[in-house]
C-alpha positions, 0 to 999 in steps of 0.5 A: 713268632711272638712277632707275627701273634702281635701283627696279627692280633694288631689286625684284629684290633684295628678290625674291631675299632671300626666295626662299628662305624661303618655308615657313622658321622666322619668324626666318629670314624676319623677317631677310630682312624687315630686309634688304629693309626696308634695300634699299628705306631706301638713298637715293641722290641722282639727281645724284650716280647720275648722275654716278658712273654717267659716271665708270665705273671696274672691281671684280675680287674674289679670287677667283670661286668660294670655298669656305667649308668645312663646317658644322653645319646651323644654324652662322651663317657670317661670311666676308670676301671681298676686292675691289679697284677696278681702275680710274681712278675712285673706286668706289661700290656700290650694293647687294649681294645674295645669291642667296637669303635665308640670304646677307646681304652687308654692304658699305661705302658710302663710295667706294673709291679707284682701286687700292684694296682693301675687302672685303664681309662675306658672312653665310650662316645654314645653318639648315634646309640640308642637302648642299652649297650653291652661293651667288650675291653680286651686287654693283651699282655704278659699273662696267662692267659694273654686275653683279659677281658670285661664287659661294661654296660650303659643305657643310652637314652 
């Protein structure tokens, strides 16, 4: 069962990553095509699932909303945006996604140890944006609730 959730969550994601580059340059959309090739590449044993999934711990990030700042249509962004594991067992992430192909975030795979802090590396392509952005950053993991999120926004001139 907790296969098919990941499957299924991993479509989802992958629908996500190109949203937004329908009608965009062939360069934007051959990254998010490594970034779904990367999702649908993450294996992860059914037993060990099984067994992070009963031993449930929390993430808190930083913050919930960050401002990036403004940027030059076109500048590639790379932010780092601090989480911590609040609860009473170690921490795996499953996956990380953007609300649209332009946000990549990248994120340690190894658990994370009760109390401890890391942090995921949010990239952001500005590339054929204009005005202000409003982001979205899903995180999946052995939390409860398995969805973390936070927002970010940036100004793109």
């Amino acid at each position: 069962m907790q296969i098919k959730k990941v499957v299924f969550y991993t479509i989802i994601a992958a629908l996500f990553v190109t949203a937004c580059n329908i009608n965009k340059p062939d360069e934007i959309n051959n990254t998010a095509s490594s970034e779904v090739d990367n999702l649908f590449n993450t294996t992860i044993d059914s037993t060990k699932m099984d067994s992070l999934n009963q031993h449930k711990t929390t993430l808190k990030f930083e913050k919930e909303l960050y401002d990036f700042g403004e940027v030059k249509e076109g500048t590639k962004l790379n932010k780092k945006v601090v989480y911590t594991n609040t609860g009473n067992n170690p921490l795996v992430i499953f996956m990380a996604f953007g609300s649209c192909g332009c946000t990549t975030p990248t994120f340690s795979r190894e658990p994370l140890a009760p109390g401890a802090s890391d942090t995921l590396d949010i990239g952001f392509n500005s590339e054929g944006r204009n005005g202000n952005q409003s982001k979205t950053v899903k995180v999946y993991a052995n939390t409860e609730p398995a969805f973390n999120e936070f927002k970010f926004t940036v100004k793109v001139n």
